[in-house]
N, CA, C and O atoms as CSV, one atom per row, in Angstrom:
chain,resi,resn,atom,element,x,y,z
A,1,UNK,N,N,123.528,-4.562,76.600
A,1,UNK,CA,C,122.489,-4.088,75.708
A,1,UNK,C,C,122.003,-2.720,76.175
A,1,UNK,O,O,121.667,-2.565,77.349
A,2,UNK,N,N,121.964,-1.899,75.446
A,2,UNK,CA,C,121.166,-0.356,75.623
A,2,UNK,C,C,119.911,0.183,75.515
A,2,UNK,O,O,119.628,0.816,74.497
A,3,UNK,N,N,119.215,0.056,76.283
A,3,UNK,CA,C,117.932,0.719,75.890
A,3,UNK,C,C,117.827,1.984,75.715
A,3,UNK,O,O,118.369,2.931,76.285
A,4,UNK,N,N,116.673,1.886,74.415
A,4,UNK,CA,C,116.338,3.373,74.192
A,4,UNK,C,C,115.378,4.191,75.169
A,4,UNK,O,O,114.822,3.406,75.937
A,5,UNK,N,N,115.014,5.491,75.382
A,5,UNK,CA,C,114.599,6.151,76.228
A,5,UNK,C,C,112.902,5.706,75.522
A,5,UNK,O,O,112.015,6.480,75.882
A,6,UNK,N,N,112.591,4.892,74.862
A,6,UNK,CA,C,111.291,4.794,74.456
A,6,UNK,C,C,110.838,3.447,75.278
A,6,UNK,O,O,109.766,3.154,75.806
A,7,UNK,N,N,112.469,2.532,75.144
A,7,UNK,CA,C,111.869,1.647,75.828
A,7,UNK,C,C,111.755,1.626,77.612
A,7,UNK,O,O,110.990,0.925,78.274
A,8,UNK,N,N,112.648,2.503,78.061
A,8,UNK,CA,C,112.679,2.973,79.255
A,8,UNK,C,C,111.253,3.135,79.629
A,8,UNK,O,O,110.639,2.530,80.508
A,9,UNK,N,N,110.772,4.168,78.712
A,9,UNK,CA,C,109.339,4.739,79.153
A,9,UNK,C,C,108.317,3.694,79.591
A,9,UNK,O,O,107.691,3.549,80.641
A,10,UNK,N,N,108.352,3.007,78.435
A,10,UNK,CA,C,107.635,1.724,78.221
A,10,UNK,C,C,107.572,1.198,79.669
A,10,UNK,O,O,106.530,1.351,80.307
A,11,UNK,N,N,108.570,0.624,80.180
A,11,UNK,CA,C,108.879,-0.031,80.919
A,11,UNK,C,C,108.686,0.131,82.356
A,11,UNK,O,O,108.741,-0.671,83.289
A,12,UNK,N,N,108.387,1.687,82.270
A,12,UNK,CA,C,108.371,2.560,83.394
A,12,UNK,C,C,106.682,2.708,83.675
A,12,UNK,O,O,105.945,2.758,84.660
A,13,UNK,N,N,106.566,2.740,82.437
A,13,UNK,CA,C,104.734,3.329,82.194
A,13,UNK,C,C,103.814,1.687,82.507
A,13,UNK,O,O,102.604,1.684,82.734
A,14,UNK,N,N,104.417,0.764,82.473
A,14,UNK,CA,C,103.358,-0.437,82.568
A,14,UNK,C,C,103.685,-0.676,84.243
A,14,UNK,O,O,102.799,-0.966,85.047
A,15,UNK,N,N,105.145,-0.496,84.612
A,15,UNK,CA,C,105.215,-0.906,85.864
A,15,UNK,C,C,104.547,0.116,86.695
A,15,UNK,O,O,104.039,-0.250,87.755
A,16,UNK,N,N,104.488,1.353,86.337
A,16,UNK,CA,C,103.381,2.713,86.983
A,16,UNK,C,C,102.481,2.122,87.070
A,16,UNK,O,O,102.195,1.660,88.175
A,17,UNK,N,N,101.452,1.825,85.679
A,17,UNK,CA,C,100.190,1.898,85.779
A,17,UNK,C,C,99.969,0.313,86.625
A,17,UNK,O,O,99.093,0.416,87.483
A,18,UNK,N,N,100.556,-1.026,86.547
A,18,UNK,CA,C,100.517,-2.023,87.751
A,18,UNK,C,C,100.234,-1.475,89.109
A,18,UNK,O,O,99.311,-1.527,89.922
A,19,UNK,N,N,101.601,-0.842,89.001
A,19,UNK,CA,C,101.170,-0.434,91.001
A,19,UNK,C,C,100.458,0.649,91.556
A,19,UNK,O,O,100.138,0.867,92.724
A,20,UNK,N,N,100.252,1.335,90.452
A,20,UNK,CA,C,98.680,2.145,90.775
A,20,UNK,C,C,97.648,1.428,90.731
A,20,UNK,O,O,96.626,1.929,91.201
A,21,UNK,N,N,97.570,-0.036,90.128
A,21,UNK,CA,C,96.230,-0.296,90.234
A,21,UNK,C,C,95.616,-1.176,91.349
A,21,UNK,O,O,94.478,-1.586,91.578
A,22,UNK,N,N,97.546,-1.378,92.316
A,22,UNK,CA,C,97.423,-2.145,93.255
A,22,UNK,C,C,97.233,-1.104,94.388
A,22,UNK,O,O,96.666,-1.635,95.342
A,23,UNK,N,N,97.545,0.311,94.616
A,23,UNK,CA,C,97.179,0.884,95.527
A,23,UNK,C,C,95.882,1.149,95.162
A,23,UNK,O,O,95.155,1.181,96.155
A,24,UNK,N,N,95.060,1.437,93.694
A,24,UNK,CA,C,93.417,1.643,94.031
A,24,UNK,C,C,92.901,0.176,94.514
A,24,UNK,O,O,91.735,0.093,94.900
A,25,UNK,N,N,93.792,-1.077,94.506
A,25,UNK,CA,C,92.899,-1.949,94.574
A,25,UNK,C,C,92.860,-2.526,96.321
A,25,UNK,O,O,92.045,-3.307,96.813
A,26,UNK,N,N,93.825,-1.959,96.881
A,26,UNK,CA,C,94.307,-2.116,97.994
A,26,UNK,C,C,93.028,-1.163,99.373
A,26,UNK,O,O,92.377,-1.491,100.364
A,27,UNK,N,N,93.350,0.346,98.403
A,27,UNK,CA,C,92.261,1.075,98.410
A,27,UNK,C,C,90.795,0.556,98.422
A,27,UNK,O,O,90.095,1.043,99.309
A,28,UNK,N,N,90.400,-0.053,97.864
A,28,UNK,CA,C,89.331,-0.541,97.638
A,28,UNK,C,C,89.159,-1.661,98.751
A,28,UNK,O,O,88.425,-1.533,99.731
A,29,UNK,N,N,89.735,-2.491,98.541
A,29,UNK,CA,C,89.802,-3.838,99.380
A,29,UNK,C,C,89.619,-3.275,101.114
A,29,UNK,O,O,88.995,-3.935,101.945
A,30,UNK,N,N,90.350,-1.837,101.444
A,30,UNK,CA,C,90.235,-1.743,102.649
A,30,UNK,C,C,89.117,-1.203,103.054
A,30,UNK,O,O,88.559,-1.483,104.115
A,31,UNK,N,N,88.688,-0.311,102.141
A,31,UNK,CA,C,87.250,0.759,102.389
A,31,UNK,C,C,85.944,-0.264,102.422
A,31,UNK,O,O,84.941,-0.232,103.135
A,32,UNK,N,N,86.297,-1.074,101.499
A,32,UNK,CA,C,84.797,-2.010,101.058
A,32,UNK,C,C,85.041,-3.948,102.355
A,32,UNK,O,O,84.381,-4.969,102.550
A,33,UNK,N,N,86.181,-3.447,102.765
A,33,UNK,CA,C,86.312,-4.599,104.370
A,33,UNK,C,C,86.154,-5.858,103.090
A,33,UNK,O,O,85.248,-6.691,103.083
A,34,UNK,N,N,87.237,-5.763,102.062
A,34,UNK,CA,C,87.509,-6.902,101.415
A,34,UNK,C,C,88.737,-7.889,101.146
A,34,UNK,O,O,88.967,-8.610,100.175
A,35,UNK,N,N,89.544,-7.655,102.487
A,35,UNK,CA,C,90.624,-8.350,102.650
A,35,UNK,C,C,91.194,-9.492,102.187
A,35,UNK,O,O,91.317,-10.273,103.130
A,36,UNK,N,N,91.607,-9.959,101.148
A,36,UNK,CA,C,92.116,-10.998,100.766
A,36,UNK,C,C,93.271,-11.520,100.471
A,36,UNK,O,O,94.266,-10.801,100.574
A,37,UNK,N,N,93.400,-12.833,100.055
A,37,UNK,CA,C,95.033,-13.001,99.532
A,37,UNK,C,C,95.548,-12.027,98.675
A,37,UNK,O,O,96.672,-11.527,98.728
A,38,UNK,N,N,94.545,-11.761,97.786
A,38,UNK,CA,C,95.143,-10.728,96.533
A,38,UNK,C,C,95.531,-9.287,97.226
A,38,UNK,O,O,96.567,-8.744,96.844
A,39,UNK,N,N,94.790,-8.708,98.152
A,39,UNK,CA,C,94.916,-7.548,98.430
A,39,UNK,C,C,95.937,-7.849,99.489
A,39,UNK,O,O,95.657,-7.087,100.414
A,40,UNK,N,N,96.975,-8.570,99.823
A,40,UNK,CA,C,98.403,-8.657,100.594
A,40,UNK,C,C,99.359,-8.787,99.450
A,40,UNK,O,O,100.481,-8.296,99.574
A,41,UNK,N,N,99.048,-9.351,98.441
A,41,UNK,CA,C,99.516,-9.475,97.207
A,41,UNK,C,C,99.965,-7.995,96.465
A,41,UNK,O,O,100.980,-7.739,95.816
A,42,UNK,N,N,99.038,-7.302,96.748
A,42,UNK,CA,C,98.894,-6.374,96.156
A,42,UNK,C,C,100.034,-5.207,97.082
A,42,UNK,O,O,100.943,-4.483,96.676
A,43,UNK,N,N,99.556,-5.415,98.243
A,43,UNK,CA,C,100.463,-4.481,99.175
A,43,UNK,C,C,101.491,-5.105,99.339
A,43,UNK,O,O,101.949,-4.372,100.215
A,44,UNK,N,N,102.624,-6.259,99.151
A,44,UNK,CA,C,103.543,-6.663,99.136
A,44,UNK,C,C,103.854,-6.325,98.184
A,44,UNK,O,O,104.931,-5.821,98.500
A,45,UNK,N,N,103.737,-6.132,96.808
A,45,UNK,CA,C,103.824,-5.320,95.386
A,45,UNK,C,C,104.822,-3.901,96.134
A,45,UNK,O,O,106.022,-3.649,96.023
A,46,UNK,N,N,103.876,-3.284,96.788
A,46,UNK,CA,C,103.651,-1.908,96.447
A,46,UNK,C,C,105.504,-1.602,97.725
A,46,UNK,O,O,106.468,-0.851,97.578
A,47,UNK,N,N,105.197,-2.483,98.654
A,47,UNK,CA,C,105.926,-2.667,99.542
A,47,UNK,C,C,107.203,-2.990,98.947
A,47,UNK,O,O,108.122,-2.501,99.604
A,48,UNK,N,N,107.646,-3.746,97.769
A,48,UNK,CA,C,108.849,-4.034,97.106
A,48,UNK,C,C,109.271,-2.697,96.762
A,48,UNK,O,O,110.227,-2.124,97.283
A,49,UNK,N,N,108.409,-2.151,95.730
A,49,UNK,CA,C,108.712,-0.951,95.261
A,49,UNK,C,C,108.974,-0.142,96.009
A,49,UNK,O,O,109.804,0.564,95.434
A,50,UNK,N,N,108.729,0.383,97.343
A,50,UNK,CA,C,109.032,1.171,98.199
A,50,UNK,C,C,110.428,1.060,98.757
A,50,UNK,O,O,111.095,2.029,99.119
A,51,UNK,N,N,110.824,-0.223,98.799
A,51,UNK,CA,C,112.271,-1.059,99.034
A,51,UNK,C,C,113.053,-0.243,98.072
A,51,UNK,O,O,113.839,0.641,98.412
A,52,UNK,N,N,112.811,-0.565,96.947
A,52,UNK,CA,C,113.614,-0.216,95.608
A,52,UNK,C,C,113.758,1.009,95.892
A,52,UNK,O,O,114.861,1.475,96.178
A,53,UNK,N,N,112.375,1.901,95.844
A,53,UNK,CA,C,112.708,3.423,95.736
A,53,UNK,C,C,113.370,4.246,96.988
A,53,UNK,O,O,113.658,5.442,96.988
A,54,UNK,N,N,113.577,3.090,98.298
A,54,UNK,CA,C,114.503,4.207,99.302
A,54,UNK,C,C,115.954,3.816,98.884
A,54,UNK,O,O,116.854,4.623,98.654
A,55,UNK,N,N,116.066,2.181,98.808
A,55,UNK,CA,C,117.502,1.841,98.704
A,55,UNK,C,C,118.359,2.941,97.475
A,55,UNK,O,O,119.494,3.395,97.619
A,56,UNK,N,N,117.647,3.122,96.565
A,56,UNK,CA,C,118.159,4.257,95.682
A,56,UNK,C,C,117.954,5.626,95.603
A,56,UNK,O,O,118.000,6.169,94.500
A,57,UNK,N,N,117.719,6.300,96.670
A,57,UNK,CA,C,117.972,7.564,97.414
A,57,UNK,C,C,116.730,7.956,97.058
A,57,UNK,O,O,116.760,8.933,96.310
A,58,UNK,N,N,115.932,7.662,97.248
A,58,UNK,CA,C,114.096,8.502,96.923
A,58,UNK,C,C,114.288,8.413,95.338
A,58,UNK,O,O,113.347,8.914,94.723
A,59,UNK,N,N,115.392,7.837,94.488
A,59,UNK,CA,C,114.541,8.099,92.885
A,59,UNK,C,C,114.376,6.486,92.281
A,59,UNK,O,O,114.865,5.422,92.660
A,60,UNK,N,N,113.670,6.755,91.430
A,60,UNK,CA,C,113.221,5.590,90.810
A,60,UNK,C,C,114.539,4.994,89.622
A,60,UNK,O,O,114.965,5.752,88.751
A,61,UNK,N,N,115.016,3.654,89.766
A,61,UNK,CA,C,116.544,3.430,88.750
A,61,UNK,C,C,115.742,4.049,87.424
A,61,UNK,O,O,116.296,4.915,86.747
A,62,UNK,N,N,114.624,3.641,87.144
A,62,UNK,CA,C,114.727,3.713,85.811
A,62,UNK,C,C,114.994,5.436,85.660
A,62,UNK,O,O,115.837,5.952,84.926
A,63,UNK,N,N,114.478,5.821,86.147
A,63,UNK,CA,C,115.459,7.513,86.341
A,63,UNK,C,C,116.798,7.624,85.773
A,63,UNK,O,O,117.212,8.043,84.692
A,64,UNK,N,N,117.486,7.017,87.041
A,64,UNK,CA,C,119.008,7.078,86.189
A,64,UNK,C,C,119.282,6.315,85.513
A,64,UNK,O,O,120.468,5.987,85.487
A,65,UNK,N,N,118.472,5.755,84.766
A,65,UNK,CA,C,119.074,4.661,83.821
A,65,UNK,C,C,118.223,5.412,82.277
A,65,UNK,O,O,118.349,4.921,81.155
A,66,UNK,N,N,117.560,6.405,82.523
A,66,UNK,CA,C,117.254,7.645,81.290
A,66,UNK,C,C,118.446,8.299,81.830
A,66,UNK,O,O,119.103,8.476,80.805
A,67,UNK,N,N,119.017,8.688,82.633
A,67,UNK,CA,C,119.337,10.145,82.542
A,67,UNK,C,C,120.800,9.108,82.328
A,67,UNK,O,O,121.532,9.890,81.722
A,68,UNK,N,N,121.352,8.211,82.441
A,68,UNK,CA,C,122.718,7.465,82.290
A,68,UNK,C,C,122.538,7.055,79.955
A,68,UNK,O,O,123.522,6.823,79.253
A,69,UNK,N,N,121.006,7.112,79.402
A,69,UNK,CA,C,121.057,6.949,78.245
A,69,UNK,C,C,120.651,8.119,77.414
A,69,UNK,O,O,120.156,8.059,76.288
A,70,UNK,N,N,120.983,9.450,78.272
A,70,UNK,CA,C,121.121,10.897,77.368
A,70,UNK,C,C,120.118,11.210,77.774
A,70,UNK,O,O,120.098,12.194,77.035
A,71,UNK,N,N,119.031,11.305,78.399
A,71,UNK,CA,C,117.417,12.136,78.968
A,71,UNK,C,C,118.754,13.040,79.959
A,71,UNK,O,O,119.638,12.528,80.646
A,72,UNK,N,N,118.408,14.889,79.643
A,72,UNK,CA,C,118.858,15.959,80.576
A,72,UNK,C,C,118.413,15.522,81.718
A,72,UNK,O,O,119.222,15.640,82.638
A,73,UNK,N,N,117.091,14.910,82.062
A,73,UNK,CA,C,116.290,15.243,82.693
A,73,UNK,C,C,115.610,14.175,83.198
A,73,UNK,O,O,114.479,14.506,83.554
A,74,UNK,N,N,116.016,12.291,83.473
A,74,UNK,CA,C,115.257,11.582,83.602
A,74,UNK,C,C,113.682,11.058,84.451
A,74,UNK,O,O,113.059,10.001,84.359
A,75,UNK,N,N,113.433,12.227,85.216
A,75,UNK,CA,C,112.271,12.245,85.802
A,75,UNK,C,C,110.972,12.458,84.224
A,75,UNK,O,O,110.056,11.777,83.763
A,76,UNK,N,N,111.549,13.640,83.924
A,76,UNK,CA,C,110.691,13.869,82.922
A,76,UNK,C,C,110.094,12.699,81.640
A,76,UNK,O,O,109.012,12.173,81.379
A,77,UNK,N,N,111.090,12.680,81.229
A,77,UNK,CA,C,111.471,11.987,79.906
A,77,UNK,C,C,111.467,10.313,80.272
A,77,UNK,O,O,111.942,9.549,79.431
A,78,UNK,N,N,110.978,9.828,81.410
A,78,UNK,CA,C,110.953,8.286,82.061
A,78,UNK,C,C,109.553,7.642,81.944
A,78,UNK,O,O,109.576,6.479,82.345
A,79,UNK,N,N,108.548,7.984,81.588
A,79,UNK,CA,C,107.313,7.701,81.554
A,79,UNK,C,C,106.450,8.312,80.727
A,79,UNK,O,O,107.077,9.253,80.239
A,80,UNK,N,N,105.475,8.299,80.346
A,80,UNK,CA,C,104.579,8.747,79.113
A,80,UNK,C,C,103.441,9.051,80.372
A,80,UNK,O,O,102.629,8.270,80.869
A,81,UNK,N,N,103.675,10.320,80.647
A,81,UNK,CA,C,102.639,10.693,81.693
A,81,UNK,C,C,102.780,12.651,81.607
A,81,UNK,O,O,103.931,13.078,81.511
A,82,UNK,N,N,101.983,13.373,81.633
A,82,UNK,CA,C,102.475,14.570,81.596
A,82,UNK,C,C,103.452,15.284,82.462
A,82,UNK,O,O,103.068,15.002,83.596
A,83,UNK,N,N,104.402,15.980,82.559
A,83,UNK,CA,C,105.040,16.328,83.507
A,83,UNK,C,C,104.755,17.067,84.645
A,83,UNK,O,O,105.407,17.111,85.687
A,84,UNK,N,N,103.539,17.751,84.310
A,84,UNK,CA,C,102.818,18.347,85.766
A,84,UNK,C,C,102.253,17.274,86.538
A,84,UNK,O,O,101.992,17.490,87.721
A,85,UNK,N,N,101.967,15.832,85.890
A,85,UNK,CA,C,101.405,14.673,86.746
A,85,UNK,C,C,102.608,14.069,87.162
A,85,UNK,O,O,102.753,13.955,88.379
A,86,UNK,N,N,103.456,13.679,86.459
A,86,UNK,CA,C,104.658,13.134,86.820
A,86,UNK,C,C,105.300,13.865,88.132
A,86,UNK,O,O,105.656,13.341,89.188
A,87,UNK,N,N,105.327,14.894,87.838
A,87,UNK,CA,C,106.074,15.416,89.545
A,87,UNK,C,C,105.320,15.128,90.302
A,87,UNK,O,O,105.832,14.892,91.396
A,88,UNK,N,N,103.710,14.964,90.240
A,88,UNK,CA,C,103.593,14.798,91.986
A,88,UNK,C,C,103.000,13.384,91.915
A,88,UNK,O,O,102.124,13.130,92.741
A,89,UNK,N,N,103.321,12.516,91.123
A,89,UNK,CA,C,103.037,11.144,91.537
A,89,UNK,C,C,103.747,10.496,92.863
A,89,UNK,O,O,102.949,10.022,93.672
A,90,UNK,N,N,104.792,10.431,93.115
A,90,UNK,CA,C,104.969,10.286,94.543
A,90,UNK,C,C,103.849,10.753,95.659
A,90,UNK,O,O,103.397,9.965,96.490
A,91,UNK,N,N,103.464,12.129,95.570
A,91,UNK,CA,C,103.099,12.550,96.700
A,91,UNK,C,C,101.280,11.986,96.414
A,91,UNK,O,O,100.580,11.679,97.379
A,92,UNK,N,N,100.872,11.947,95.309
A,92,UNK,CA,C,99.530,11.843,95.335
A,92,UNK,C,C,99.509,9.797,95.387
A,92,UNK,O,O,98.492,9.232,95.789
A,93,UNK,N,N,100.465,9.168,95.032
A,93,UNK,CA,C,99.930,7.730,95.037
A,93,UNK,C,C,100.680,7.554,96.395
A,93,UNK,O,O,100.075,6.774,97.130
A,94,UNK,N,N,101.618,7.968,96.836
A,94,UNK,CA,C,102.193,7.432,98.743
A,94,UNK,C,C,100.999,7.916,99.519
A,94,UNK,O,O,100.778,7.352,100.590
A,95,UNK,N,N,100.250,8.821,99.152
A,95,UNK,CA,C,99.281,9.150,100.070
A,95,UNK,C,C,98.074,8.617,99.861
A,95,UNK,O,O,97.201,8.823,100.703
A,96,UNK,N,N,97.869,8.047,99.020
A,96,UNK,CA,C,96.861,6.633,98.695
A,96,UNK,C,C,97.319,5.442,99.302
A,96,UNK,O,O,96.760,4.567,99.963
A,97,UNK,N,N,98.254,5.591,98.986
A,97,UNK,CA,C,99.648,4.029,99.309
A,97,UNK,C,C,99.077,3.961,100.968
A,97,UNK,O,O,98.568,2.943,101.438
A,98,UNK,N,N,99.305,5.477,101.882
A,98,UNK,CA,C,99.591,5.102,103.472
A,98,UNK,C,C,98.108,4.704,103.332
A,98,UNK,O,O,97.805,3.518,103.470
A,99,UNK,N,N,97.063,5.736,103.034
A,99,UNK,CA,C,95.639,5.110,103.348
A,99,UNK,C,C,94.820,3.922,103.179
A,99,UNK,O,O,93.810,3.511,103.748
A,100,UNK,N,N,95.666,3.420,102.076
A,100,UNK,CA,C,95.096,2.087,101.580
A,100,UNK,C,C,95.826,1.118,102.711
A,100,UNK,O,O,95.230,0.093,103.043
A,101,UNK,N,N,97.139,1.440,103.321
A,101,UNK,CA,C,97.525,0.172,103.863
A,101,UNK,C,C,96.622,0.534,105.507
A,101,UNK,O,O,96.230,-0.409,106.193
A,102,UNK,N,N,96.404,1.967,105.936
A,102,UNK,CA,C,95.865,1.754,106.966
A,102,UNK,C,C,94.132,1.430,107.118
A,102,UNK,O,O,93.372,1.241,108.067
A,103,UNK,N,N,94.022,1.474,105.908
A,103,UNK,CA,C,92.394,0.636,106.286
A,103,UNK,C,C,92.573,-0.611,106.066
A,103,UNK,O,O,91.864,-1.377,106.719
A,104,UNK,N,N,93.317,-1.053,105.334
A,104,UNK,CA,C,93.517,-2.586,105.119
A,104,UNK,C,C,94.068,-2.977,106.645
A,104,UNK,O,O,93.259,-3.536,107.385
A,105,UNK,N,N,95.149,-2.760,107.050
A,105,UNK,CA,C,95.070,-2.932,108.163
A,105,UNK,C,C,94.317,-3.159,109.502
A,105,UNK,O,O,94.445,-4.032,110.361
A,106,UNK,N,N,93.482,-2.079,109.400
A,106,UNK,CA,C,92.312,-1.975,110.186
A,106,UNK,C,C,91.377,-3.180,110.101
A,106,UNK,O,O,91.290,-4.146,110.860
A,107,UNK,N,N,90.767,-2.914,109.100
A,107,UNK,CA,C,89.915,-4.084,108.467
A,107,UNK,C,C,90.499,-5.578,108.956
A,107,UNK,O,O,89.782,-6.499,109.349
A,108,UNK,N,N,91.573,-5.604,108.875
A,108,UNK,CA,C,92.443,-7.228,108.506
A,108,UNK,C,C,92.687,-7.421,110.598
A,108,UNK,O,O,92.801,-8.448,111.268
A,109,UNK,N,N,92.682,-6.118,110.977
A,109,UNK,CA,C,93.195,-6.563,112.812
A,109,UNK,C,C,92.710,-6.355,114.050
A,109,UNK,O,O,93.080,-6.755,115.154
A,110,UNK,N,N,91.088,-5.095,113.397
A,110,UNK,CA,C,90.684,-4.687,114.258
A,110,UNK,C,C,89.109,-4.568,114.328
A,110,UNK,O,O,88.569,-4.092,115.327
């Protein structure tokens, strides 16, 4: 079966906005010393995805799986997000990502 680059997006854009809401919530959980099942939940989430995104050379499949269904360009054209936000989502949510896991951490060992 083939997906269209709409449903790509789709697909791309709900699983984004999920694990952004697990690094603000992770975020949260560590700053406010609210450690719970959910907030390991949450960082085991974020922790899969990180799996996914090295085993496939730093890009995200659904990437090449636009740019394998005609997107020039599948970074761009993979999500319903603007493209000046889209490029630096890596760098602005991994750097939420490390801080959230090191206060959670903190919080949870020390």
């Amino acid at each position: 079966m083939r997906l269209s680059i709409f449903q790509i997006k789709l697909v791309h854009s709900v699983i984004f906005w999920v694990l952004s809401a697990c690094v603000v919530y992770a975020l949260f959980c560590g700053l406010a010393d609210r450690v719970t099942v959910w907030t390991w939940i949450a960082i085991g989430l974020l922790m899969a995805e990180s799996l996914v995104f090295t085993v496939n050379g730093w890009r995200c499949p659904l990437t090449l799986l636009a740019e394998r269904e005609g997107a020039a360009d599948g970074k761009v054209v993979d999500i319903f997000l603007p493209s000046w936000f889209a490029d630096r989502v890596p760098v602005i949510c991994g750097t939420l990502y490390v801080l959230a896991l090191v206060t959670v951490v903190w919080r949870a060992f020390f």
